[in-house]
C-alpha positions in Angstrom: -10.4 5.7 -17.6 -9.8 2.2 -15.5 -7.7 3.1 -12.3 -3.8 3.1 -12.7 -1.6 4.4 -10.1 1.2 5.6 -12.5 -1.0 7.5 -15.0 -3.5 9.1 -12.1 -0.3 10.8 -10.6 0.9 12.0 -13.6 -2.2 13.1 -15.1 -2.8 15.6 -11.8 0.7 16.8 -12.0 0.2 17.7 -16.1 -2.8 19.8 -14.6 -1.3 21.3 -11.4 2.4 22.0 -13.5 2.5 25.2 -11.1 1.6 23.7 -7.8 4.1 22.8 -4.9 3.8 19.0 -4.9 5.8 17.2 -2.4 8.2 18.9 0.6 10.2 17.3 2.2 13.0 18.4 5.4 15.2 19.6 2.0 13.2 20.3 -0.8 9.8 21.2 -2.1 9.2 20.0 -5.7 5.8 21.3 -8.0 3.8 19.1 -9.9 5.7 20.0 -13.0 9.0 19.1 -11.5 7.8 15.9 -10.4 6.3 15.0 -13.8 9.6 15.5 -16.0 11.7 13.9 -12.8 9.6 10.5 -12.9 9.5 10.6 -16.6 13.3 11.7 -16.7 14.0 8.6 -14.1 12.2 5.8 -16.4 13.8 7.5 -19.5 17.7 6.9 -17.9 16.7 3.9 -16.1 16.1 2.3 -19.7 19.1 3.6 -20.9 21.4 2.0 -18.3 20.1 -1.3 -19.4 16.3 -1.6 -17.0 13.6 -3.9 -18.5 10.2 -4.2 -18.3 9.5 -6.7 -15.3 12.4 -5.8 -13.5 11.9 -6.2 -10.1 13.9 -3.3 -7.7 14.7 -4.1 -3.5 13.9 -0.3 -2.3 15.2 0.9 0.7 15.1 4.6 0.7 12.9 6.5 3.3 10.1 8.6 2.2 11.2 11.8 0.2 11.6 13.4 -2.8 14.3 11.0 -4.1 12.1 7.9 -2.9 8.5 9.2 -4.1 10.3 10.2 -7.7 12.5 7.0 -7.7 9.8 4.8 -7.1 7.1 6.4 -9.4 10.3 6.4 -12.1 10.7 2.7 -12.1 7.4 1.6 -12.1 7.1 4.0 -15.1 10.1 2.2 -17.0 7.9 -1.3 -16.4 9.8 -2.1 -13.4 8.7 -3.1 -10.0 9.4 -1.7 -6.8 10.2 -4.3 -3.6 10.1 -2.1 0.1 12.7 -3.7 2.4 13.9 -2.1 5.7 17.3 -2.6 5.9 17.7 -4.4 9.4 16.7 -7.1 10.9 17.7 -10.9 10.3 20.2 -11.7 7.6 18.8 -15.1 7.2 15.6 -13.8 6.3 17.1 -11.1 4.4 18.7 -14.0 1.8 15.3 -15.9 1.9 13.1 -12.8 0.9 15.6 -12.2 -2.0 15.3 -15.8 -3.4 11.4 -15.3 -2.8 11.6 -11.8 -5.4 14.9 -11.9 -7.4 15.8 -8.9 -7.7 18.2 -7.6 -10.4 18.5 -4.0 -9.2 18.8 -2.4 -5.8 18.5 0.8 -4.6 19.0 2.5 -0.9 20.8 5.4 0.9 24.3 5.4 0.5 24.9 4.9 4.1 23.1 1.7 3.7 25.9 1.0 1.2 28.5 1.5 3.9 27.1 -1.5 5.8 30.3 -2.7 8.2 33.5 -0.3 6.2 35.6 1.1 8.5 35.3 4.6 9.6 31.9 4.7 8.8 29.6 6.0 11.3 27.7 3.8 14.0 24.5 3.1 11.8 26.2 1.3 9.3 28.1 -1.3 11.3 24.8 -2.2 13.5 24.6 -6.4 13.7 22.1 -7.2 11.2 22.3 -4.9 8.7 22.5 -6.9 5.1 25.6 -6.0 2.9 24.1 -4.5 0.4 26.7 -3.4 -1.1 27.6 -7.5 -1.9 24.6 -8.2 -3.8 25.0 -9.5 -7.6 22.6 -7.0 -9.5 22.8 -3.2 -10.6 22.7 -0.1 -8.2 21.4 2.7 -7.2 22.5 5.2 -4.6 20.1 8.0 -2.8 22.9 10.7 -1.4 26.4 11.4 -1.4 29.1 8.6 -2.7 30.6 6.9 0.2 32.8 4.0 0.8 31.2 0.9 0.3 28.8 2.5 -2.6 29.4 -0.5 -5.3 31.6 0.9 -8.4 29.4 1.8 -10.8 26.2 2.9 -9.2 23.8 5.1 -10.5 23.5 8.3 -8.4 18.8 8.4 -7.4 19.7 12.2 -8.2 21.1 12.6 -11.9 18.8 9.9 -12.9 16.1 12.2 -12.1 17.3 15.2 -14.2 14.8 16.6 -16.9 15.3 14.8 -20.3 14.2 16.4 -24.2 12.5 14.5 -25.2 10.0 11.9 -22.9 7.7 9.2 -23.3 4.4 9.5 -21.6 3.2 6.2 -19.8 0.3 4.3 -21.5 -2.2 3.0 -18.8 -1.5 -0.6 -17.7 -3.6 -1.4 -14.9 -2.2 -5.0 -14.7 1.4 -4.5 -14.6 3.1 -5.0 -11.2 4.0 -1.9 -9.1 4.8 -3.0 -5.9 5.6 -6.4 -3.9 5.1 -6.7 -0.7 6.2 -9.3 1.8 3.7 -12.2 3.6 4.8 -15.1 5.8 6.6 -17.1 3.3 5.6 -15.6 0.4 4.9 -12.3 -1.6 1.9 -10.6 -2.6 2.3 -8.5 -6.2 0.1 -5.1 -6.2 -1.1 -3.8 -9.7 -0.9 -0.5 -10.6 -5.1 -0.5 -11.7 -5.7 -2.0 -7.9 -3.3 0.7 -6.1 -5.0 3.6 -7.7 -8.7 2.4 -6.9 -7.5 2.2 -3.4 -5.7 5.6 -3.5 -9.2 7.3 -5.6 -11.4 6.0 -3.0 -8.7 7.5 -0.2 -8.4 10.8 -2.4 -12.4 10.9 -2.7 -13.0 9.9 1.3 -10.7 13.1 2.3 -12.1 15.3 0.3 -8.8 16.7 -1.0 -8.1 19.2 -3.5 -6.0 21.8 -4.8 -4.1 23.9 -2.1 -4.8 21.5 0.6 -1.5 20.0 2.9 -1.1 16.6 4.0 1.7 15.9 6.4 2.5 12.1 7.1 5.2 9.9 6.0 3.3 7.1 4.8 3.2 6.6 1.7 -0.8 5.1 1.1 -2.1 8.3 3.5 0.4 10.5 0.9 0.1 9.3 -2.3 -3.5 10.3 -2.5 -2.5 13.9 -2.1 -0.7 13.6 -5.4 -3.6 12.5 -7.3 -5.9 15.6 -6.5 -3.2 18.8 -6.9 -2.5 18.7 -2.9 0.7 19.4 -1.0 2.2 16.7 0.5 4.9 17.3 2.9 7.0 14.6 4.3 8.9 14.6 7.7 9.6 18.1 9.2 10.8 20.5 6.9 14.3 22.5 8.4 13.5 26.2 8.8 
């Protein structure tokens, strides 16, 4: 079968359904939990409206939410757009006339970008109001001021459905766009999962094995073979 991101991951977490899949500093999901919570995320996604070709500004930090959010909207034929929240606001307006997004999604305290009472993070210079921009939303955490009426909570989307559609293999369809000077470069799902085979392949990894690092092209290839990956320090 040709390489494809989406369906590798999901293939090794129909055969590893018992296995502990991802940890994070909260929570440690198996491989069957992450299978019905991606396929549970593209099922609700198209139910609140999402299309095919729907491109999604991301800014979430590695996690459970962010792995199962991002592997959820990819499987609903959407793609997912990185973007730390920070830095210029002039070339935050340019990138999002260079991708058009029509959803976002980010921690709530993102949301809170420059409300009142909110703590220091959110009222940092440079931080893009988020919470202003003219498509739908999606919130990673706890509702708090600022969070735009009517956004979808990262966490019920990702609740088990009944009945679930299981992705076909499309190696050409979008996954991810990333940003280059002045323009963007679109990744396909077929050409992220022969990089994240060969990775997989090169470390040897298998069932049972752990690999610790927040970055998602080092831990995504964990997922593919029944490995552990853990992300961040876990709280004791």
């Amino acid at each position: 079968m040709a390489a494809d991101l989406l369906v590798d991951v999901l293939n090794a977490a129909r055969a590893h359904r018992s296995c502990p899949a991802i940890t994070d500093r909260r929570t440690t999901i198996t491989y069957g939990q992450l299978l019905a919570s991606v396929l549970g995320t593209a099922q609700r996604l198209r139910d609140n409206g999402f299309q095919a070709g729907s491109r999604m500004l991301f800014s979430i930090r590695p996690g459970v939410r962010a792995v199962v959010l991002a592997l959820g909207t990819v499987a609903a034929g959407g793609t997912v757009v990185p973007f730390q929240p920070d830095g210029d606001p002039e070339m935050f307006e340019s990138r999002l006339d260079l991708v058009k997004p029509t959803w976002a999604a980010a921690e709530s305290i993102v949301y809170a970008t420059g409300v009142p009472g909110v703590r220091s993070f959110a009222r940092r210079p440079g931080i893009p109001s988020y919470r202003k921009l003219d498509v739908r939303h999606i919130r990673s955490g706890p509702w708090l001021p600022g969070v735009p009426r009517g956004a979808l909570s990262a966490a019920k989307l990702a609740e088990p459905v009944r009945f679930n559609e299981f992705p076909a293999c499309s190696p050409n369809q979008a996954a991810v766009v990333t940003f280059a000077t002045g323009t963007t470069v679109e990744h396909t799902r077929g050409a992220l999962g022969t990089v994240l085979r060969t990775l997989a392949r090169r470390g040897s990894l298998g069932t049972g094995d752990q690999v610790r690092t927040e970055h998602l092209r080092l831990g995504l290839p964990a997922l593919l073979t029944g490995a552990q990956w853990t992300i961040g320090a876990t709280e004791r």
